[in-house]
Gaussian input, Z-matrix of N, CA and C with variables (Angstrom, degrees):
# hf/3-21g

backbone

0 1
 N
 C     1     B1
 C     2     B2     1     A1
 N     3     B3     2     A2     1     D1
 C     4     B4     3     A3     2     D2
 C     5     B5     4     A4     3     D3
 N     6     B6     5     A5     4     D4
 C     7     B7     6     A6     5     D5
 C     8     B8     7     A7     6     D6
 N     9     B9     8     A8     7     D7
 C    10    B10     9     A9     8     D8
 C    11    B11    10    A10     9     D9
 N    12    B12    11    A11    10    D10
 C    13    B13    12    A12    11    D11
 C    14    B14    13    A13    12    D12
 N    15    B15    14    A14    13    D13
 C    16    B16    15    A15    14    D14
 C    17    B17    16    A16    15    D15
 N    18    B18    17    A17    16    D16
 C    19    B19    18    A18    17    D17
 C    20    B20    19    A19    18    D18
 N    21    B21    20    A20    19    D19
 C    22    B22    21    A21    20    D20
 C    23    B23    22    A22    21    D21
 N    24    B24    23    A23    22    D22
 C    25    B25    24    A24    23    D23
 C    26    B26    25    A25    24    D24
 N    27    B27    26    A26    25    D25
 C    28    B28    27    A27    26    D26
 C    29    B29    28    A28    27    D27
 N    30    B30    29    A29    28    D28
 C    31    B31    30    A30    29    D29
 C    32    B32    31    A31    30    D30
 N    33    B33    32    A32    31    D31
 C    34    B34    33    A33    32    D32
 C    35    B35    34    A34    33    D33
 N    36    B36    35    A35    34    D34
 C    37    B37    36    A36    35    D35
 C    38    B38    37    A37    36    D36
 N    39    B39    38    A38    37    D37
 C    40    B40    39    A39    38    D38
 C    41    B41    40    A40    39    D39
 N    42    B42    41    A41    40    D40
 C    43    B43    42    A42    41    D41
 C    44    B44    43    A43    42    D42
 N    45    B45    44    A44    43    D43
 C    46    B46    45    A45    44    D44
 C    47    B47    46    A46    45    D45
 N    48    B48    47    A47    46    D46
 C    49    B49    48    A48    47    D47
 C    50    B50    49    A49    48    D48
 N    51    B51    50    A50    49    D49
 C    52    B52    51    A51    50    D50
 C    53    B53    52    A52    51    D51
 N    54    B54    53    A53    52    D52
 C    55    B55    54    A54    53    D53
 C    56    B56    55    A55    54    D54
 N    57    B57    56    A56    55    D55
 C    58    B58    57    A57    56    D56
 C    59    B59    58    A58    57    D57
 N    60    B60    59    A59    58    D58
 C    61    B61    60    A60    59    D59
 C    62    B62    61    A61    60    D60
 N    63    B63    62    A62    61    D61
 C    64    B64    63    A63    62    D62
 C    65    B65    64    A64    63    D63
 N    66    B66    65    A65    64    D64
 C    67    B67    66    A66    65    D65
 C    68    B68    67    A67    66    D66
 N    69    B69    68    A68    67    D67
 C    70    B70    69    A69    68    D68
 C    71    B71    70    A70    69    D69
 N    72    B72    71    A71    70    D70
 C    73    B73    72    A72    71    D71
 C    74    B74    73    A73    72    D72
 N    75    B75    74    A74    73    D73
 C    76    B76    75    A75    74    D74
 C    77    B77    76    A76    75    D75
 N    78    B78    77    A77    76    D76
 C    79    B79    78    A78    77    D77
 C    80    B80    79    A79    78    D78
 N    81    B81    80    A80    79    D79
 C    82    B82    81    A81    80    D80
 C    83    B83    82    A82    81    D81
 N    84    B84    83    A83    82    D82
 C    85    B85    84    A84    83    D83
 C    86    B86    85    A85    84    D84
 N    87    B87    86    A86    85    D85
 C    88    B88    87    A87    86    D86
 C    89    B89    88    A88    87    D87
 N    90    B90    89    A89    88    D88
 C    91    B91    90    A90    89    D89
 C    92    B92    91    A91    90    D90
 N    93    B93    92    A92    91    D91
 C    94    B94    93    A93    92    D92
 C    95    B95    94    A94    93    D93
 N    96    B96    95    A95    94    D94
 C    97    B97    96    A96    95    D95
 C    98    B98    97    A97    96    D96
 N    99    B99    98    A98    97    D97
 C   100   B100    99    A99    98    D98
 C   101   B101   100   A100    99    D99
 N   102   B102   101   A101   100   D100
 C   103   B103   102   A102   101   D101
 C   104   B104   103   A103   102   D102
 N   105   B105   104   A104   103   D103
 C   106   B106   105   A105   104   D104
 C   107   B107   106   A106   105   D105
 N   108   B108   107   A107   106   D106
 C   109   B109   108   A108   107   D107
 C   110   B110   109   A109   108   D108
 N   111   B111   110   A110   109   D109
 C   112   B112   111   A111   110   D110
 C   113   B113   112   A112   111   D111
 N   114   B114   113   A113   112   D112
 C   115   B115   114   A114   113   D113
 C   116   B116   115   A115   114   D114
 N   117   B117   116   A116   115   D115
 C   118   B118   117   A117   116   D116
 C   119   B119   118   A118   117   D117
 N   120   B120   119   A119   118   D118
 C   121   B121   120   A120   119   D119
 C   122   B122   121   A121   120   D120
 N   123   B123   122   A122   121   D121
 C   124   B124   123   A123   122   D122
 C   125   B125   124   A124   123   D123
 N   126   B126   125   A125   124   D124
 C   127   B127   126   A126   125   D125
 C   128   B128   127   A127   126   D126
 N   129   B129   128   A128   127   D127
 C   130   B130   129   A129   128   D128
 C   131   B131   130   A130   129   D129
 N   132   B132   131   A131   130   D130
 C   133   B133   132   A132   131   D131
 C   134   B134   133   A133   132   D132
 N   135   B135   134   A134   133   D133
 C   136   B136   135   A135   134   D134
 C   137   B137   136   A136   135   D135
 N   138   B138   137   A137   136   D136
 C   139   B139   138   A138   137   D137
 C   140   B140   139   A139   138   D138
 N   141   B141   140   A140   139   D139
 C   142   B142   141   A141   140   D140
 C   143   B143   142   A142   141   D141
 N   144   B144   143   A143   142   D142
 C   145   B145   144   A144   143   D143
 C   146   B146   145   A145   144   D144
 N   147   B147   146   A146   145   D145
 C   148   B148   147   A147   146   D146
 C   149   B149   148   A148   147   D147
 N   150   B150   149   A149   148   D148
 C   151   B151   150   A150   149   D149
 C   152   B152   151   A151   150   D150
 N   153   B153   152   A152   151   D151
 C   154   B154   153   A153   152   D152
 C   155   B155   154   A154   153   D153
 N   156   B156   155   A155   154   D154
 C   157   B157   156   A156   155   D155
 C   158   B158   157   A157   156   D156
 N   159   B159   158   A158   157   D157
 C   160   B160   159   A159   158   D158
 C   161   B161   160   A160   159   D159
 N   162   B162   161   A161   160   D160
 C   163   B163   162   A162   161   D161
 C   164   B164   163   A163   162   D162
 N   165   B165   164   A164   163   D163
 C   166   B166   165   A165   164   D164
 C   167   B167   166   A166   165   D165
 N   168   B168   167   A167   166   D166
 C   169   B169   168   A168   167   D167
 C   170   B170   169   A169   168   D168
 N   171   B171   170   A170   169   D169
 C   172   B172   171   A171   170   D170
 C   173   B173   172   A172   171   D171
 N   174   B174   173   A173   172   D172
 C   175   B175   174   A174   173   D173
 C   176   B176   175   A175   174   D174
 N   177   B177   176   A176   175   D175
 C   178   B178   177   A177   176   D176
 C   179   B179   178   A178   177   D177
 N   180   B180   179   A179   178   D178
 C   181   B181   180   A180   179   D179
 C   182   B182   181   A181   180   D180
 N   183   B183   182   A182   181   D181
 C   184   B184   183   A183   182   D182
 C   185   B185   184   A184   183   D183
 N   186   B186   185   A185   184   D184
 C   187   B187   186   A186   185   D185
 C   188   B188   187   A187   186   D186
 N   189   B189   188   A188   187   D187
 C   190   B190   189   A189   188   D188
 C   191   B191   190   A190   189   D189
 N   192   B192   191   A191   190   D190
 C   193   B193   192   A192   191   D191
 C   194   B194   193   A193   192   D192
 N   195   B195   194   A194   193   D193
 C   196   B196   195   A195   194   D194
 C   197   B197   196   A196   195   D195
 N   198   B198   197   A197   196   D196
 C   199   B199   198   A198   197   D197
 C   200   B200   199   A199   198   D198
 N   201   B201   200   A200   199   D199
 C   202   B202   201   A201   200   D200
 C   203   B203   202   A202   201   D201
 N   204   B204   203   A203   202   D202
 C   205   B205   204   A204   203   D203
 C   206   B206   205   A205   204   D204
 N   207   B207   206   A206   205   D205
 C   208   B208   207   A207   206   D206
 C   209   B209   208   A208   207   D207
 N   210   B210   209   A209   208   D208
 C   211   B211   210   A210   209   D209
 C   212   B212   211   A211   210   D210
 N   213   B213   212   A212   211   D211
 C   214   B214   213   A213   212   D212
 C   215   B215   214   A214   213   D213
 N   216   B216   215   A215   214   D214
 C   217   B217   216   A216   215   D215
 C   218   B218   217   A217   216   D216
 N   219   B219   218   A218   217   D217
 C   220   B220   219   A219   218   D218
 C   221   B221   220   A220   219   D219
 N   222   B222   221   A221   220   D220
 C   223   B223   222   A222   221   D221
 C   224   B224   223   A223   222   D222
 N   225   B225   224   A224   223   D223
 C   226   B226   225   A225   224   D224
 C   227   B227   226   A226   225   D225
 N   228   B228   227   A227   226   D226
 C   229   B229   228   A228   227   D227
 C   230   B230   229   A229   228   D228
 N   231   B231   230   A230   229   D229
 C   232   B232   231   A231   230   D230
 C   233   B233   232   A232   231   D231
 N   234   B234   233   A233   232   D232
 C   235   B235   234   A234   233   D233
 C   236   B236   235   A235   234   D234
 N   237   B237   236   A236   235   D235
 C   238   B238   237   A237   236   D236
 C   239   B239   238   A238   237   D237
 N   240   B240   239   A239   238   D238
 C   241   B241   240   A240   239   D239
 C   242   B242   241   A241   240   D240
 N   243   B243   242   A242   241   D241
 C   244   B244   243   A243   242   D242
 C   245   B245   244   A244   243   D243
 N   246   B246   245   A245   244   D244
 C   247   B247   246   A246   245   D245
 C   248   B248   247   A247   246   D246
 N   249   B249   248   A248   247   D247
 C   250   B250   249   A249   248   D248
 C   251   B251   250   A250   249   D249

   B1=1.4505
   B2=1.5245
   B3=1.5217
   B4=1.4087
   B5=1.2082
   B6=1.2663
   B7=1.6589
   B8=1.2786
   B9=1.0872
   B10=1.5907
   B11=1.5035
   B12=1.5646
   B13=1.8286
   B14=1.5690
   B15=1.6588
   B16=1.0377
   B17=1.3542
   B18=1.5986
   B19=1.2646
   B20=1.0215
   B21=1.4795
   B22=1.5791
   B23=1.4155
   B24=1.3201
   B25=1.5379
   B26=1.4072
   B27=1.5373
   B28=1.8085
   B29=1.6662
   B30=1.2805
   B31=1.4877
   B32=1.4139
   B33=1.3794
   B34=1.6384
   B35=1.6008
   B36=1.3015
   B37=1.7162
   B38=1.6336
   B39=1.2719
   B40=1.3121
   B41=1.8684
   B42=0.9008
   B43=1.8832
   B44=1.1781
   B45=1.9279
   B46=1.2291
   B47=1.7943
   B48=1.0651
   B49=1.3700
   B50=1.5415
   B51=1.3350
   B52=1.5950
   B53=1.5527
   B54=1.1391
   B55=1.2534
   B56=1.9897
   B57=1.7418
   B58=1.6663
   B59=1.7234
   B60=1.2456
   B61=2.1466
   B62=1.6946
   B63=0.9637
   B64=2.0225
   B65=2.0235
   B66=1.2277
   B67=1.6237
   B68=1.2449
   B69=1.5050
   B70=1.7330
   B71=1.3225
   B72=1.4568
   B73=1.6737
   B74=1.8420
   B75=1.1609
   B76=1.4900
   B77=1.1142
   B78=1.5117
   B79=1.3168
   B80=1.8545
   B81=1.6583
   B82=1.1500
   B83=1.9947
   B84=0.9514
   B85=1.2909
   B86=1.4362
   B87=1.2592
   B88=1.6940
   B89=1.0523
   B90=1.4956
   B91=1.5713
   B92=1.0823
   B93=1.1551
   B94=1.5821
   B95=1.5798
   B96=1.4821
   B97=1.8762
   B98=0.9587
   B99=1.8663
   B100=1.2500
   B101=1.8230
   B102=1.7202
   B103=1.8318
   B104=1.4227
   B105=1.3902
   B106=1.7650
   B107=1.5341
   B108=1.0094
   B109=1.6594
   B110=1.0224
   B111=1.5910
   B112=1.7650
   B113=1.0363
   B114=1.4696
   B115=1.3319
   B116=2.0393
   B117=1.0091
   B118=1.2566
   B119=2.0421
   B120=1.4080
   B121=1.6053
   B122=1.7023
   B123=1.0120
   B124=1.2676
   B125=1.5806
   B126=1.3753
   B127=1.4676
   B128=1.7589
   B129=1.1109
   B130=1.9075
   B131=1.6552
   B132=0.8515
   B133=1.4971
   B134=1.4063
   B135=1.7238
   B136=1.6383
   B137=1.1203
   B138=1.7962
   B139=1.5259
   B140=1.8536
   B141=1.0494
   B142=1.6536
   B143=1.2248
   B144=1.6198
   B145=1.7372
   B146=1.5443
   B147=1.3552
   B148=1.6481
   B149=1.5398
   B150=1.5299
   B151=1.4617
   B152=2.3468
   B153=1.1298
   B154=1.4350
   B155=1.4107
   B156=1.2418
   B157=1.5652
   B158=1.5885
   B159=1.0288
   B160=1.6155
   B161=1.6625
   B162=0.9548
   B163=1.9887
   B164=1.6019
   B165=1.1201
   B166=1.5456
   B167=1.4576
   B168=1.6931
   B169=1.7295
   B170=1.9768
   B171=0.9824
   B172=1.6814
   B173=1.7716
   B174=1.6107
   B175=1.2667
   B176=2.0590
   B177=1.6175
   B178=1.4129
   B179=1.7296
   B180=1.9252
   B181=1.7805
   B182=1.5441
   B183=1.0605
   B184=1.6447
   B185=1.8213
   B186=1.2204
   B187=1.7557
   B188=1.9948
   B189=1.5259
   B190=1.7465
   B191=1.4668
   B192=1.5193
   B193=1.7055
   B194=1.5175
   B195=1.1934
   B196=1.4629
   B197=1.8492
   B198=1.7786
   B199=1.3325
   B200=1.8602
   B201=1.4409
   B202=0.7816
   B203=1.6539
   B204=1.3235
   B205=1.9117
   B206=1.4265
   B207=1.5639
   B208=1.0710
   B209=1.6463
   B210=1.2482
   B211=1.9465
   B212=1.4768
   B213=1.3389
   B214=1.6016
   B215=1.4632
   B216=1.9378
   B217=1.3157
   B218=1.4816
   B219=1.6465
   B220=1.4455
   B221=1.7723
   B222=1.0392
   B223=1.3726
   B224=1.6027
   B225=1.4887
   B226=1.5104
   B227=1.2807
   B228=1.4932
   B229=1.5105
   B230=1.3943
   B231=1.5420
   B232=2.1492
   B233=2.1151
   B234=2.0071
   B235=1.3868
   B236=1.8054
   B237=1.5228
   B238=1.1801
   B239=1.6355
   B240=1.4843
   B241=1.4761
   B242=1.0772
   B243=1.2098
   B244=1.8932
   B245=1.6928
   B246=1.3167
   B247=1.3586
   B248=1.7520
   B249=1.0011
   B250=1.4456
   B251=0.8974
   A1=108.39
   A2=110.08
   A3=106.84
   A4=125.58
   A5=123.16
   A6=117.47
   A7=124.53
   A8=139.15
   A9=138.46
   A10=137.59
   A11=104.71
   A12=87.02
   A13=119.92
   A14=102.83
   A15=100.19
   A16=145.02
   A17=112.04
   A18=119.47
   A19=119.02
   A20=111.40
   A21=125.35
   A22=122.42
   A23=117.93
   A24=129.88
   A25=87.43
   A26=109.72
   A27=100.99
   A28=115.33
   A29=116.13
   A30=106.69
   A31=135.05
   A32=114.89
   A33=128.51
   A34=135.33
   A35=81.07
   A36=91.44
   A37=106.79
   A38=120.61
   A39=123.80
   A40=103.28
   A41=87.49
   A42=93.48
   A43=124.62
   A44=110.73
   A45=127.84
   A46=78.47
   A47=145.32
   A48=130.95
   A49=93.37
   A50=127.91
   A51=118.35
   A52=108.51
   A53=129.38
   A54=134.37
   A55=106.77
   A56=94.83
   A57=97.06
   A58=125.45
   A59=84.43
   A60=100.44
   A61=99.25
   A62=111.09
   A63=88.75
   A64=74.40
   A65=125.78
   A66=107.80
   A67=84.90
   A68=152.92
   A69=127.63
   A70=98.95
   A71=120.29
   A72=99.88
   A73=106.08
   A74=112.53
   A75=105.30
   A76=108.29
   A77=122.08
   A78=139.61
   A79=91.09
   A80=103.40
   A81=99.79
   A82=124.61
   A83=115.08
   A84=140.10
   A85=109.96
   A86=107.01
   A87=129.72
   A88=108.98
   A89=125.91
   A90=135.53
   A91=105.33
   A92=135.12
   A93=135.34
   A94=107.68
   A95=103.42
   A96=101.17
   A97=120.89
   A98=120.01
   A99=133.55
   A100=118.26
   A101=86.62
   A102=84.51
   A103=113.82
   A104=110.08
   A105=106.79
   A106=114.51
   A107=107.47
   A108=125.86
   A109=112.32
   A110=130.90
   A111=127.44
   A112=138.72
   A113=106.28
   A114=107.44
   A115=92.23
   A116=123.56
   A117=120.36
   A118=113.61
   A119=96.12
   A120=111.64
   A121=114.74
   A122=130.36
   A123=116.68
   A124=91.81
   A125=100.58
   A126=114.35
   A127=95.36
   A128=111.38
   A129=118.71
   A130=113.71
   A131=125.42
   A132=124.42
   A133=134.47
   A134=106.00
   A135=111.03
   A136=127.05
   A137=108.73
   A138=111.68
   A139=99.57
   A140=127.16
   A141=127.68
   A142=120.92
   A143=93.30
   A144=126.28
   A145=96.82
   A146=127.00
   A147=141.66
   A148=102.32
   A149=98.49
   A150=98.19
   A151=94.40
   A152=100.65
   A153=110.43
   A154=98.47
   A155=146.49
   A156=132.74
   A157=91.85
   A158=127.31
   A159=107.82
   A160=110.95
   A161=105.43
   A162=126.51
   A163=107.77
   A164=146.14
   A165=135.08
   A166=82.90
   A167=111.44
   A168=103.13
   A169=80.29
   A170=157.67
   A171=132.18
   A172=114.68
   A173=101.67
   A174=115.00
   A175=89.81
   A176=113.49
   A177=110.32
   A178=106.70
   A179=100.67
   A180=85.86
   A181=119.38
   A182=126.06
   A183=126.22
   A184=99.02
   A185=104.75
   A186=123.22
   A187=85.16
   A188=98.85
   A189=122.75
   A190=102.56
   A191=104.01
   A192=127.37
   A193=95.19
   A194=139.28
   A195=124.34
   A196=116.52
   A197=105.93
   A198=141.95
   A199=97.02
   A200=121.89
   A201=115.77
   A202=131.42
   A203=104.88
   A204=126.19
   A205=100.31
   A206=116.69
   A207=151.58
   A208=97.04
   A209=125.64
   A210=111.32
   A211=88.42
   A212=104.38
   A213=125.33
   A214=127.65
   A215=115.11
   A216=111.31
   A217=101.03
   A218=144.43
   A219=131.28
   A220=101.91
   A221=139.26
   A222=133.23
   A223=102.29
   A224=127.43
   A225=113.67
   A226=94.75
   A227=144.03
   A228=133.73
   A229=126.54
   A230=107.50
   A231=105.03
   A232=83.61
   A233=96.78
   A234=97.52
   A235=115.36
   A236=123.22
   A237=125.81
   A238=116.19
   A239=110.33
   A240=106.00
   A241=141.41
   A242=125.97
   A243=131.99
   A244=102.58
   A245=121.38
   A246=103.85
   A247=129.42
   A248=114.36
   A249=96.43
   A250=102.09
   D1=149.12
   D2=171.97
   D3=-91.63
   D4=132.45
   D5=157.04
   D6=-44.80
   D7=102.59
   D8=133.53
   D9=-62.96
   D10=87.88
   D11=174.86
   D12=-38.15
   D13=-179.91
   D14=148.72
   D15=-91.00
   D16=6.19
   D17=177.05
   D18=-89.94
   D19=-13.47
   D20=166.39
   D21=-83.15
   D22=-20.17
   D23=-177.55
   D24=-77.85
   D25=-65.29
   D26=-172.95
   D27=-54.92
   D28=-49.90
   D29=162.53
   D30=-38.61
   D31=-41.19
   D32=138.93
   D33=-17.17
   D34=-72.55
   D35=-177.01
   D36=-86.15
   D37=-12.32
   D38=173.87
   D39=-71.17
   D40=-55.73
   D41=172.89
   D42=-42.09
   D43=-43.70
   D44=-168.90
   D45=-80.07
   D46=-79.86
   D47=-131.70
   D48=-70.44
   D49=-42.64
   D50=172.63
   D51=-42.63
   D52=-53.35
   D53=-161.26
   D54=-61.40
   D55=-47.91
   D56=176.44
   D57=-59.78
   D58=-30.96
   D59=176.63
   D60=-82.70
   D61=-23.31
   D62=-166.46
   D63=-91.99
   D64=-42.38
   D65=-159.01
   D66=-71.17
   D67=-40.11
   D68=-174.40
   D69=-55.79
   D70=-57.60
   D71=-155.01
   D72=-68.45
   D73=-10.47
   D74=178.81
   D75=-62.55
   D76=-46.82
   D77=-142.82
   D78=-82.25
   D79=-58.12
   D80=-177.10
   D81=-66.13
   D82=-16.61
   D83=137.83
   D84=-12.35
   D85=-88.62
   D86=-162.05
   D87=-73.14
   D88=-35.83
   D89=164.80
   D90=-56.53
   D91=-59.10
   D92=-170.23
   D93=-58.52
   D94=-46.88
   D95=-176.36
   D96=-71.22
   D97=-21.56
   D98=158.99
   D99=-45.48
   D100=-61.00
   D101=-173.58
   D102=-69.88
   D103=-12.10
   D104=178.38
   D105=-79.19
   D106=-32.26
   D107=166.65
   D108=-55.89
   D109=-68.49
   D110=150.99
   D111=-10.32
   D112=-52.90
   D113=-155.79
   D114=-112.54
   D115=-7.75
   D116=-164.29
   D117=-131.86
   D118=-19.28
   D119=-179.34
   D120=92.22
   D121=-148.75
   D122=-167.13
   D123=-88.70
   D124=166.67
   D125=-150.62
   D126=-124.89
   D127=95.03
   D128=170.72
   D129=-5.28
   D130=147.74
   D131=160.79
   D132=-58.07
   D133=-24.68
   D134=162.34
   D135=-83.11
   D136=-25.61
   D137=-178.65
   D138=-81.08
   D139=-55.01
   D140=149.02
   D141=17.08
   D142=-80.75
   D143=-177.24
   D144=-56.81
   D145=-76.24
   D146=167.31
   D147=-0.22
   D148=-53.62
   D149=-137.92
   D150=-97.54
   D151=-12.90
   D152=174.75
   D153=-90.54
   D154=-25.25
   D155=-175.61
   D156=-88.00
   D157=-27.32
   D158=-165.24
   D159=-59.44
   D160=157.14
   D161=-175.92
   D162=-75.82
   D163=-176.16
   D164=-138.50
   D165=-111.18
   D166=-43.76
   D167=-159.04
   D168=-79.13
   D169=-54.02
   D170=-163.43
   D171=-48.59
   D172=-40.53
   D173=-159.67
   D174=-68.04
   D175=-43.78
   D176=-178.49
   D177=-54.86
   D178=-51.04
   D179=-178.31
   D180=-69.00
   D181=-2.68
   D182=-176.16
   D183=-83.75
   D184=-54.34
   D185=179.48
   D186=-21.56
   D187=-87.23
   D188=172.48
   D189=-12.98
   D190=-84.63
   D191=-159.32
   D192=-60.81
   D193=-19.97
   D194=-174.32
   D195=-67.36
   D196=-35.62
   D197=-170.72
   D198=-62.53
   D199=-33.16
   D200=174.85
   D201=-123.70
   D202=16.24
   D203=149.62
   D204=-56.63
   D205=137.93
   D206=171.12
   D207=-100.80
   D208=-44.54
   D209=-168.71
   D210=-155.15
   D211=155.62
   D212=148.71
   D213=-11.46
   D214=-56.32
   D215=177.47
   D216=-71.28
   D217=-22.79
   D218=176.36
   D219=-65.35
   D220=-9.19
   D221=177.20
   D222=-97.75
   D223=-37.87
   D224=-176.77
   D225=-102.65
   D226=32.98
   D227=124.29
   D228=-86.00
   D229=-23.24
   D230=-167.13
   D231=-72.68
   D232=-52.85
   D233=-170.43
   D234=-43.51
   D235=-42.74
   D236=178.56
   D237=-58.09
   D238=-48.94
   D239=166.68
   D240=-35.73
   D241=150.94
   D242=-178.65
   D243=-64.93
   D244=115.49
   D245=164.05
   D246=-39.14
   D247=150.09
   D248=172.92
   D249=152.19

């Protein structure tokens, strides 16, 4: 059997929890470009880009705010807006 410190166990599970947060925002990511694609058709290369730089909590309020876009320009105005 191998020895594992403990600075290596914590280095471990530090990895593992990095690994679970970058695969949500991927995941939540692709879902989002998915439903914008759905509901709106293919999605420009800037609004795209927009929508892959955003941070996990924008990408969660866009997930929401998409459910209630009527057209395309309601997605390249919330995206143009100041978070907040």
């Amino acid at each position: 059997m191998t020895y594992i410190s403990t600075a290596e166990r914590l280095g471990i599970e530090q990895g593992r929890v990095e690994g679970r947060v970058v695969g949500r925002v991927e995941g939540t990511r692709q879902l989002v470009l998915r439903q914008a694609e759905k509901r709106f058709g293919p999605l420009s290369e800037p609004v795209a880009a927009q929508i892959v730089a955003l941070p996990i909590e924008r990408l969660d309020a866009l997930a929401l705010a998409l459910l209630d876009f009527a057209t395309g320009t309601d997605l390249v105005m919330w995206l143009d807006a100041p978070a907040g």
